[in-house]
N, C-alpha and C positions, 0 to 999 in steps of 0.2 A: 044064445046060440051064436048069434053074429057077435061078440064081442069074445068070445073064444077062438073063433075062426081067424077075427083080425089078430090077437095075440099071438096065436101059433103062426101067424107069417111073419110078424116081425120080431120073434123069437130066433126062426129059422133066418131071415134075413140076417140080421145079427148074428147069427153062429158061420153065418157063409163070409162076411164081411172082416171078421175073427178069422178066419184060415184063411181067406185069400191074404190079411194081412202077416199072417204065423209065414205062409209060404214065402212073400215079398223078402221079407227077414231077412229069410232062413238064404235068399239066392236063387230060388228052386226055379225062376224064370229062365236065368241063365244058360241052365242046365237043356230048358224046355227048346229056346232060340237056338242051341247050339244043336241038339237035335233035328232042328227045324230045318236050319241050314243045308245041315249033312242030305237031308232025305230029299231036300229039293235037287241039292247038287246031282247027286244019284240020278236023281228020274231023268232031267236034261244031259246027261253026259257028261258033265264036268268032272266029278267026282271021283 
């Protein structure tokens, strides 16, 4: 039982580790920071 429990988390680790690095790739951070930007500017008034 406990060696199935450990498997399905470092399964799932691994599959999280895989998309975080598919998304790195792909740029999608960029995308995320320049959003980020935007919403901060907004809220303080600069924007």
């Amino acid at each position: 039982m406990m060696m199935k429990k450990r498997m399905a988390q470092l399964l799932l680790a691994a599959a999280g580790l895989l998309c975080l690095g598919a998304g790195l790739a792909q740029g999608g951070y960029q995308t995320t920071l320049g959003k980020a930007v935007r919403i901060c500017m907004e809220c303080i008034g600069i924007g």
